[in-house]
Backbone as a chain_set.jsonl record, in Angstrom:
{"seq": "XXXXXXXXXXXXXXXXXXXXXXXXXXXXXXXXXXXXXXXXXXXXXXXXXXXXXXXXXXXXXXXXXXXXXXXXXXXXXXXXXXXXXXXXXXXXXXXXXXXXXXXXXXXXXXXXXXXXXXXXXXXXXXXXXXXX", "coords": {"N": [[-2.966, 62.786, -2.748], [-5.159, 64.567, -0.791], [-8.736, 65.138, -0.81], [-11.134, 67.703, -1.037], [-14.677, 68.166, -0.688], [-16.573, 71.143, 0.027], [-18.803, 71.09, 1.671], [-22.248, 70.816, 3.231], [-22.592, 68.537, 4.532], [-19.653, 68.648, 5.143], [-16.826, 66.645, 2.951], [-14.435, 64.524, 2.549], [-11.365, 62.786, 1.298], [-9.063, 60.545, 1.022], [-6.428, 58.519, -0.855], [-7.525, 55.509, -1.577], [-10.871, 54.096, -2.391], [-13.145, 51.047, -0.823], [-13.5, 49.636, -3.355], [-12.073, 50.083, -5.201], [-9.7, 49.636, -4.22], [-10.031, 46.702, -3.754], [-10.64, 46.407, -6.508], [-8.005, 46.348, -7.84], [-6.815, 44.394, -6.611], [-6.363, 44.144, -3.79], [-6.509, 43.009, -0.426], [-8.609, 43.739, 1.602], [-9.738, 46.131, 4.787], [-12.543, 47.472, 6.315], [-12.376, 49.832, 8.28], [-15.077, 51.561, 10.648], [-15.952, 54.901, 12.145], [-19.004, 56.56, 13.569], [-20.02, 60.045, 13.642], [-22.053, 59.578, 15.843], [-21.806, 58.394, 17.523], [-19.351, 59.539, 19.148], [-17.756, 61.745, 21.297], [-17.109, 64.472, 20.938], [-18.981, 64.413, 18.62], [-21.561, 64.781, 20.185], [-21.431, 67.023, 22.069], [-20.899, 69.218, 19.911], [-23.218, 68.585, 19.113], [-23.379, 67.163, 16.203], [-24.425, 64.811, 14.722], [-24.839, 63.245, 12.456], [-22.264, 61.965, 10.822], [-19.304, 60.097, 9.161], [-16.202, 58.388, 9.63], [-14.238, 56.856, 8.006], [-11.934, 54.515, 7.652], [-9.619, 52.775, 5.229], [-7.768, 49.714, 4.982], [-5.318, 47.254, 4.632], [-5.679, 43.999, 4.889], [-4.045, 42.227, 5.817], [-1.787, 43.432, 6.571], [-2.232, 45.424, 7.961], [-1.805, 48.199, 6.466], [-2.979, 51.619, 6.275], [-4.549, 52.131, 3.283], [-6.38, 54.352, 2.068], [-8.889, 56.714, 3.318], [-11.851, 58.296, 4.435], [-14.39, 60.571, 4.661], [-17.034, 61.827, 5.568], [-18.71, 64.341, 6.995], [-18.523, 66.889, 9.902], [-15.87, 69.182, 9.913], [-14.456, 67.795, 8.184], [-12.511, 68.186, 6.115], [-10.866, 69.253, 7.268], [-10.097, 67.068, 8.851], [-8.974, 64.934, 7.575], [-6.3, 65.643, 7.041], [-4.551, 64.407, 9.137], [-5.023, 61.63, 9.054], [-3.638, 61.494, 6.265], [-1.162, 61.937, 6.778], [-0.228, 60.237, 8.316], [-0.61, 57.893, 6.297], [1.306, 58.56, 4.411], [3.777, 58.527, 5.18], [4.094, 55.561, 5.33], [2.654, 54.364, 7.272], [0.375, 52.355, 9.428], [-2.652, 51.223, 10.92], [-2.285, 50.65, 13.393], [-1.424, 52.812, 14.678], [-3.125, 54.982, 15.433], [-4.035, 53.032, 17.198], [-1.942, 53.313, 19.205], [-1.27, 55.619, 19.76], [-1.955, 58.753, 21.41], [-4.632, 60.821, 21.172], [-6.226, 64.159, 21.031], [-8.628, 64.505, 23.292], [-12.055, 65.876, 23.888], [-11.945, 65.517, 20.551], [-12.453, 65.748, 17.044], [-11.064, 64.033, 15.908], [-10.969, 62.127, 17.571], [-12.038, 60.103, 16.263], [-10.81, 58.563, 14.318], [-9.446, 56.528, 16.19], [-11.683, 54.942, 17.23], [-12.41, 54.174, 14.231], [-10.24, 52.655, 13.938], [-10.211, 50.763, 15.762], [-12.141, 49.121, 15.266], [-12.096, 48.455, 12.92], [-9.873, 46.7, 13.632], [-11.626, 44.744, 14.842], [-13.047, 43.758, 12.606], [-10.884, 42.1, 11.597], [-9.847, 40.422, 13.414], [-11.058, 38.456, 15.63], [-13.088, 38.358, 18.398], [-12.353, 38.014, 21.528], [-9.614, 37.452, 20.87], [-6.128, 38.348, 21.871], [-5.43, 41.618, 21.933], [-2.894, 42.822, 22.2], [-0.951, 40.864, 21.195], [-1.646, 41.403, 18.316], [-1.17, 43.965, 18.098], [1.249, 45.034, 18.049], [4.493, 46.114, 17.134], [5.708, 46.489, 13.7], [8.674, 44.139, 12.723]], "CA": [[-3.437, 64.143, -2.577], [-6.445, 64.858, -0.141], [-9.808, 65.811, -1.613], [-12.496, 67.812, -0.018], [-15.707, 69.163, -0.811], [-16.667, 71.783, 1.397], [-20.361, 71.177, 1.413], [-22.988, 70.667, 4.22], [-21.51, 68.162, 5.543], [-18.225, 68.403, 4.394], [-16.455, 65.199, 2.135], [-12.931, 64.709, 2.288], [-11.039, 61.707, 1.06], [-7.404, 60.338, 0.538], [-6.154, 57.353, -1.078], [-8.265, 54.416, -2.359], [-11.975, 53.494, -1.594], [-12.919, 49.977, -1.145], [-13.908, 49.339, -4.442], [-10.78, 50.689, -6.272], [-8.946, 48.586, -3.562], [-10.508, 45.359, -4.649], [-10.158, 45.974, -8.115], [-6.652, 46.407, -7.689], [-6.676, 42.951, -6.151], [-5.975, 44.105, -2.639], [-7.102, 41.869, 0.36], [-8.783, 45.121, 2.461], [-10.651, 45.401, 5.475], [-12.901, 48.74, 6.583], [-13.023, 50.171, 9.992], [-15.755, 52.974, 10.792], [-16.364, 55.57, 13.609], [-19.888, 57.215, 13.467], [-19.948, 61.06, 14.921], [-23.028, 59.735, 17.065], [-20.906, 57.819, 18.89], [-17.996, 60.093, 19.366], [-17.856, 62.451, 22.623], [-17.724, 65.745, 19.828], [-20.382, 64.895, 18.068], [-22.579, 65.085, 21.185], [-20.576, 67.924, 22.708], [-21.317, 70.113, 18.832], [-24.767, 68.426, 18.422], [-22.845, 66.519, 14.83], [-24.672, 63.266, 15.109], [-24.346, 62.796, 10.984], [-21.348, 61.66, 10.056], [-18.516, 58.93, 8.946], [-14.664, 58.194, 9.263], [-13.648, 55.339, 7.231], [-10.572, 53.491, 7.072], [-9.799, 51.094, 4.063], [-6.654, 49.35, 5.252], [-4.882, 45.914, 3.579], [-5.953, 43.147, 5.952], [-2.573, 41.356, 6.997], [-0.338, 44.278, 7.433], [-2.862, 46.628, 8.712], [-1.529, 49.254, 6.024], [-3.784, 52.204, 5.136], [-4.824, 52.505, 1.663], [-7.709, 55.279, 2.095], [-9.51, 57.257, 4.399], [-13.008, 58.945, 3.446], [-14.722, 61.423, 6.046], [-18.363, 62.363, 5.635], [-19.408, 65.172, 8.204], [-18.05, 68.208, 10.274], [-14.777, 69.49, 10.116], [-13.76, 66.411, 7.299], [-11.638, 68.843, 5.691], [-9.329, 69.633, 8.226], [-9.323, 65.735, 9.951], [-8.155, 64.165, 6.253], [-4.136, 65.592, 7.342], [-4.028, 63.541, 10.22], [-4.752, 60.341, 8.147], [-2.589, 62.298, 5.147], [0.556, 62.185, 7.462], [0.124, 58.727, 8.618], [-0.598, 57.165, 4.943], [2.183, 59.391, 3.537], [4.38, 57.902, 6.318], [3.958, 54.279, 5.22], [1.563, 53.664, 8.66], [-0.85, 51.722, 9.398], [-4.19, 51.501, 11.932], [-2.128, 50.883, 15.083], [-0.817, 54.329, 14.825], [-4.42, 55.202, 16.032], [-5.007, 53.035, 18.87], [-0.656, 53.256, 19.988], [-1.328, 56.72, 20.204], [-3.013, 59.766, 22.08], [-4.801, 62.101, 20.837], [-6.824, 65.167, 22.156], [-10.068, 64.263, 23.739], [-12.658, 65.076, 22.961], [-12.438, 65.997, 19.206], [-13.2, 64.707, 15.985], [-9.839, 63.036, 15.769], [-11.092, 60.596, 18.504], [-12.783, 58.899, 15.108], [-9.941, 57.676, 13.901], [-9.21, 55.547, 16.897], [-12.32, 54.045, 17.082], [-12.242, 53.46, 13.445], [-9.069, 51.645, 13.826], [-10.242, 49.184, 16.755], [-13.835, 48.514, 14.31], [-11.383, 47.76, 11.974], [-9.579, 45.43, 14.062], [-12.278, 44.182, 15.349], [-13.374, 43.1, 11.618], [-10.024, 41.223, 11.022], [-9.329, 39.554, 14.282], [-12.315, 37.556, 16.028], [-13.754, 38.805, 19.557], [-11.474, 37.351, 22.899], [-7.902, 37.472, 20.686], [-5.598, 39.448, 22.518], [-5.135, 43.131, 21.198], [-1.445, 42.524, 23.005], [-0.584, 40.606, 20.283], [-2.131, 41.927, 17.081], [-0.964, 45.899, 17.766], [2.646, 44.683, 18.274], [4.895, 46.9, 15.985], [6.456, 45.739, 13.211], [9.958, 44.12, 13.719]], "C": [[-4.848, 64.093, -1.995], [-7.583, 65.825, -1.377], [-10.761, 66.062, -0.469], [-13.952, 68.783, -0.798], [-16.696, 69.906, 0.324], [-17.813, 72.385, 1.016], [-20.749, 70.772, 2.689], [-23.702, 68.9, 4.16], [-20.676, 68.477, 4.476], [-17.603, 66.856, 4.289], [-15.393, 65.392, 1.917], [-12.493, 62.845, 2.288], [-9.568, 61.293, 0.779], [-7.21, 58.831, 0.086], [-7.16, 56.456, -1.746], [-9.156, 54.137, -1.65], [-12.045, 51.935, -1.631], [-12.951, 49.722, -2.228], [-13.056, 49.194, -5.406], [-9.685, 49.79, -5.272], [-8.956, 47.088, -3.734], [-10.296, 45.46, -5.444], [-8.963, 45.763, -8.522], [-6.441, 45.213, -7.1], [-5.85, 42.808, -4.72], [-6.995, 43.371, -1.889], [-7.626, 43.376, 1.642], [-10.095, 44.88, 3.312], [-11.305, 46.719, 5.385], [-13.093, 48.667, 8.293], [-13.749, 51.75, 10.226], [-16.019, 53.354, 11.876], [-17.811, 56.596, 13.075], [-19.623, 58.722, 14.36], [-20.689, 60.632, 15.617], [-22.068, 59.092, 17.777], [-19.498, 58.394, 19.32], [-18.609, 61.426, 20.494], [-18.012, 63.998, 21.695], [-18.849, 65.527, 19.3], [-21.975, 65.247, 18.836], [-21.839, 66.438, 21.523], [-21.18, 69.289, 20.93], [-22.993, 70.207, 18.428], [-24.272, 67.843, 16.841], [-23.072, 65.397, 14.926], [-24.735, 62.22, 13.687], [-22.982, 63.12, 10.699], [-20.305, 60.049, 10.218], [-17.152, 58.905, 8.709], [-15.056, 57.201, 9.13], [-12.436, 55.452, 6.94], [-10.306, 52.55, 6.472], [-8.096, 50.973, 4.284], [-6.479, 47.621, 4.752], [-4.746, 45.456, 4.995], [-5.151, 42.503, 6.452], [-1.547, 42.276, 7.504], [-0.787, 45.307, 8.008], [-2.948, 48.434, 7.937], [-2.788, 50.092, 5.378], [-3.709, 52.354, 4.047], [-5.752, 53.627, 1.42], [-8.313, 55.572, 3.65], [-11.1, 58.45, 4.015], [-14.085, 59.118, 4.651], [-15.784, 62.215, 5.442], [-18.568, 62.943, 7.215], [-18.216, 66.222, 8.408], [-16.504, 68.307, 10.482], [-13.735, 68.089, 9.018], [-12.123, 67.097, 6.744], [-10.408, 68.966, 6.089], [-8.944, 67.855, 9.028], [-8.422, 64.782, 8.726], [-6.692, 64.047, 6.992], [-3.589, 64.38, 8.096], [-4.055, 62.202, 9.339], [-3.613, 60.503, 6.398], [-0.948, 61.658, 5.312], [0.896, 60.086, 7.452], [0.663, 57.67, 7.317], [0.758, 57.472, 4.429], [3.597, 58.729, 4.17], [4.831, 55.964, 6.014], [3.018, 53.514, 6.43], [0.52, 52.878, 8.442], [-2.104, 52.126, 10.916], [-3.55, 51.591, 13.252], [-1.862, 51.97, 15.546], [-2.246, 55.154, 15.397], [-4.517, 54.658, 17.032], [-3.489, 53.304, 19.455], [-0.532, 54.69, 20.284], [-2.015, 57.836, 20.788], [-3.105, 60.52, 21.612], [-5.669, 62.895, 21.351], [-7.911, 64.744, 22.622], [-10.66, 65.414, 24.339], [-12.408, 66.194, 21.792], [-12.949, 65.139, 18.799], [-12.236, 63.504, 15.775], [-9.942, 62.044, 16.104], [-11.862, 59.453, 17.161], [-12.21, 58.003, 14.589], [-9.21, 56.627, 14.57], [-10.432, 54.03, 16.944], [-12.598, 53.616, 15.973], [-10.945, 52.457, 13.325], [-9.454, 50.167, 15.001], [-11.624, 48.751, 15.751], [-12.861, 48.098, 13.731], [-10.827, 46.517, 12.405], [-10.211, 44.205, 14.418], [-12.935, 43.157, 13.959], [-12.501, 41.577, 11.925], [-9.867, 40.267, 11.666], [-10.759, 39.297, 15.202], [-12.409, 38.246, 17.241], [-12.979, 37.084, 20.264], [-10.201, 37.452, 22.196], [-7.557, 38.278, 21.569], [-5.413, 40.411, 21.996], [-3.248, 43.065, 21.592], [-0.457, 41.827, 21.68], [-0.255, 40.846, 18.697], [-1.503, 43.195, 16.784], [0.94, 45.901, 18.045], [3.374, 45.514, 17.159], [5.801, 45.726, 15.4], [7.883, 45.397, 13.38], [10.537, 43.505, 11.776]], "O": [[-5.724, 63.584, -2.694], [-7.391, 66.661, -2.26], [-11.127, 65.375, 0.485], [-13.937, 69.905, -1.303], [-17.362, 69.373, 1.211], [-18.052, 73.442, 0.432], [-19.856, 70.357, 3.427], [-24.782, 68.384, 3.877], [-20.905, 68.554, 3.269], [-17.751, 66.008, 5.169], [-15.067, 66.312, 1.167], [-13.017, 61.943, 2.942], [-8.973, 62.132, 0.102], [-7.849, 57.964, 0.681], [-7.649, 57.014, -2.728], [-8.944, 53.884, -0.464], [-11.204, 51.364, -2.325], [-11.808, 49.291, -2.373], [-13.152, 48.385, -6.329], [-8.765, 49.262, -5.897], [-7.939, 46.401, -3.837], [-9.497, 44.589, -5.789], [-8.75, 45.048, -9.5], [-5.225, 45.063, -7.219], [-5.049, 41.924, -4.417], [-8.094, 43.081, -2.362], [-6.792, 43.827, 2.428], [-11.044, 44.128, 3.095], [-10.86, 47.393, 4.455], [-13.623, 47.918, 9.113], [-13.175, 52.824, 10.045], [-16.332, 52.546, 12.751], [-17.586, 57.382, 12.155], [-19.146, 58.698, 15.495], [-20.398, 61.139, 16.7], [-21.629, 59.614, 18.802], [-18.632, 57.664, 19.802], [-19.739, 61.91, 20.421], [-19.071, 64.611, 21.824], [-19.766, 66.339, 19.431], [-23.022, 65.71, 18.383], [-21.83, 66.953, 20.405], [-21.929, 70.214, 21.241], [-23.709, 71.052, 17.891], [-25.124, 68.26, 16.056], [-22.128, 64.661, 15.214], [-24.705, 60.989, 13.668], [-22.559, 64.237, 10.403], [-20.471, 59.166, 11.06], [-16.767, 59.362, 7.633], [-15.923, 56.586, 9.75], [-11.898, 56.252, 6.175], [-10.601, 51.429, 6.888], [-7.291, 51.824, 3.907], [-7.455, 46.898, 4.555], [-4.147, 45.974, 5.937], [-5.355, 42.083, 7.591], [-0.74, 42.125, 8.421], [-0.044, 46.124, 8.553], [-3.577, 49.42, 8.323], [-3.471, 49.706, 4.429], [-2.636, 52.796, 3.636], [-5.871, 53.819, 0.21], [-8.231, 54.936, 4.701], [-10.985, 59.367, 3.201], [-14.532, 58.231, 5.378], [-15.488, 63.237, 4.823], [-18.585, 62.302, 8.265], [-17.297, 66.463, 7.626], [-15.951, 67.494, 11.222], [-12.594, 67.678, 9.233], [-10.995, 66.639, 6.927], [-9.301, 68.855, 5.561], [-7.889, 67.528, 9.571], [-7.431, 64.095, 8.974], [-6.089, 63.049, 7.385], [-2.632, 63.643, 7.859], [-2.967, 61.776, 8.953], [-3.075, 59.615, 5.737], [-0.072, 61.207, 4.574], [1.646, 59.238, 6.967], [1.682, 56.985, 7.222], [1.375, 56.506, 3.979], [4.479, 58.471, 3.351], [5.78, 55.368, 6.523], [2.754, 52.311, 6.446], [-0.124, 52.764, 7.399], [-2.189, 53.134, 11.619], [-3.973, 52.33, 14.141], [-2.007, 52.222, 16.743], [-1.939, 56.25, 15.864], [-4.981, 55.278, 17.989], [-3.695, 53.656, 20.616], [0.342, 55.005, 21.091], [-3.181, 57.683, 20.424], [-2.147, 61.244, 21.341], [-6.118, 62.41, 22.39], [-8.391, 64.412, 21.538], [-10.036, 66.018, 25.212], [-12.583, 67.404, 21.941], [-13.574, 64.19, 19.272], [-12.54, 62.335, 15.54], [-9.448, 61.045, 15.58], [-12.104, 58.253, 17.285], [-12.657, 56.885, 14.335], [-8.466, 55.871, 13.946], [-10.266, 52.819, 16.8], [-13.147, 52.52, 16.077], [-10.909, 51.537, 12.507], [-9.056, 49.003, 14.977], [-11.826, 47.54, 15.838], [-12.622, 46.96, 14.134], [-11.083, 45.443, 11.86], [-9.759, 43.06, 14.394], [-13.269, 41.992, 14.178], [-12.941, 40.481, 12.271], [-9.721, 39.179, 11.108], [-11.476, 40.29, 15.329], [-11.498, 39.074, 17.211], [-12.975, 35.902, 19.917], [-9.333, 37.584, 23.059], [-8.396, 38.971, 22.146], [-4.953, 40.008, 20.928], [-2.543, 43.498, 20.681], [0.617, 42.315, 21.33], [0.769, 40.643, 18.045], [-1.274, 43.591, 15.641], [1.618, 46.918, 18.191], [2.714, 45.58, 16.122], [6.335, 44.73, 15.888], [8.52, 46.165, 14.101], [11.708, 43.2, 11.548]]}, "num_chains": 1, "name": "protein.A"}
């Protein structure tokens, strides 16, 4: 069940933070998108804020999602659907979504993320391969 507090910024959250993911004795990575670096948050002037993705490091599966800043409230669903879904992170970069929103956060939190797990020069070709 999504949580939000609809405060200045707005705080919305789903699923498990790291912390509660570790304790649980999951193997989890994080991938984050800042609004400064997102084409909306220049485009609104929203240069505070944070998507996070806490996803289990070999199968890519989300476990959590936790959205400090504008419009958190309403971007939770989209990570809602996916989680709820059994998905994981590739479902972010294998797919398109509107440009520019806020949504675009959740892509680039999914390649930070990747970028944690899998070293700089692997192939992405390989790694975002669906499951079989």
């Amino acid at each position: 069940m999504p949580r939000a507090i609809y405060s200045i910024p707005e705080i919305s959250s789903i699923g498990l933070t790291e912390k509660e993911a570790k304790a649980d004795g999951l193997d989890v990575t994080v991938g984050r998108a800042y609004y400064k670096n997102i084409t909306q948050g220049d485009i609104s002037n929203q240069q505070d804020g944070l998507l996070k993705l806490v996803f289990e490091t070999e199968t890519l599966k989300l476990v959590g999602i936790h959205i400090l800043g504008e419009r958190a409230s309403d971007l939770i669903h989209l990570g809602q659907a996916v989680m709820s879904l059994g998905g994981d992170i590739r479902y972010f970069i294998n797919h398109v979504l509107n440009y520019p929103t806020y949504s675009e956060a959740y892509r680039i939190a999914a390649f930070n993320g990747i970028n944690r797990v899998y070293k700089a020069g692997v192939k992405y070709k390989k790694i975002l391969k669906s499951k079989e």
